[in-house]
C-alpha positions in Angstrom: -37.7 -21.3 93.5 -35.5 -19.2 95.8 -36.3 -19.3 99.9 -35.9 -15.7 101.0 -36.0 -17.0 104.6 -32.0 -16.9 104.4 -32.6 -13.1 103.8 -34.4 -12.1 106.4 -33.5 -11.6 109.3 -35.8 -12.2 113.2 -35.8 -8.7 114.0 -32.9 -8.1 116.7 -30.7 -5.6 114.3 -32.3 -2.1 113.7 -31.4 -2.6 110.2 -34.1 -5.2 109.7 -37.1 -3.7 110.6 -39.6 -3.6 107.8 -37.4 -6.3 105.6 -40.2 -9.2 105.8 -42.4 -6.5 104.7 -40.7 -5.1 102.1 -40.3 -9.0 100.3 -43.9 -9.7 101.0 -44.3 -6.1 99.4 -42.4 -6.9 96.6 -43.6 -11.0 96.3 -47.5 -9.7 96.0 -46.0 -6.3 93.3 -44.4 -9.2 91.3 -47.3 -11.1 91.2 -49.4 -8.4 90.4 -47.7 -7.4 87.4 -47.7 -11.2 86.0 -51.1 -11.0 86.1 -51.7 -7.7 84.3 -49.5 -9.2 82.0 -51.0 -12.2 81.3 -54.4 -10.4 81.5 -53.3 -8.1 78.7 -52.2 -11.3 76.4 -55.2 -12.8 77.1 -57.2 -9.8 76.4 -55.1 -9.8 73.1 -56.5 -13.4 71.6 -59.7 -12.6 72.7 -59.7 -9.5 70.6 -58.1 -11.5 67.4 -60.6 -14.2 68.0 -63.6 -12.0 67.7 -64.5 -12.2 71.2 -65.2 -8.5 72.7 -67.1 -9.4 75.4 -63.7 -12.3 76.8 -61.0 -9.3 75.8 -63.1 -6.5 77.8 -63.5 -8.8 80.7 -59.6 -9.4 80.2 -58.7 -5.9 79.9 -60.9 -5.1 82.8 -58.8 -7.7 85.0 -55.5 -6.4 83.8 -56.6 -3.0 85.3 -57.1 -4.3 88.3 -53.8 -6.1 89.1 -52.2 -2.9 87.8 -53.9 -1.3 90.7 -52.6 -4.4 92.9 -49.1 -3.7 91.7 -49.2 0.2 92.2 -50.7 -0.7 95.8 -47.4 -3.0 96.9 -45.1 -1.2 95.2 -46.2 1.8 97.1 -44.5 0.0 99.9 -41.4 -0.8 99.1 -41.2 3.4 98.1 -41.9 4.2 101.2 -38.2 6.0 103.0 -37.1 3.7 106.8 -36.1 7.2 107.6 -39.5 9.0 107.5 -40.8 5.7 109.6 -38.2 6.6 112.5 -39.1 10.2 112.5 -43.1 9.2 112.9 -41.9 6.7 115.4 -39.5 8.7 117.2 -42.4 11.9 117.1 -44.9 9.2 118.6 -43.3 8.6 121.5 -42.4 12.0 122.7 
């Protein structure tokens, strides 16, 4: 497993506002999508087992981590630049 510590930095450069955010963003998107995917597989034997009642409950949780994902990932779309202009607008 990777440390990302080495990547971010403790905040004294401008440049590295927002990075711990953006890798938590994109640690809890990933995670998200692995379980949508393995929701969706699961919801897939379920079905060719017989077992409706398993594959809805699986397709139902699939669902909700693609709404997890689209969530986090929301985050990591967001521009630094339209931050400083709220920022800088805040203040005056």
């Amino acid at each position: 497993m990777v440390d990302l510590s080495d990547y971010i930095d403790d905040g004294e450069e401008d440049d590295a506002v927002g990075v711990a955010e953006d890798f938590a963003a994109l640690r809890d998107s990933l995670q998200a999508l692995a379980d949508a995917i393995a929701s969706t597989n699961l919801a897939v034997i379920n079905a060719a087992q017989g077992d409706g009642a398993a594959a809805t409950q699986r397709v139902q949780a699939s669902v909700g981590a693609l709404k997890r994902f689209h969530e986090a990932f929301a985050v990591l779309k967001v521009e630094p630049k339209a931050e400083d202009d709220q920022a800088e607008a805040d203040e005056d």
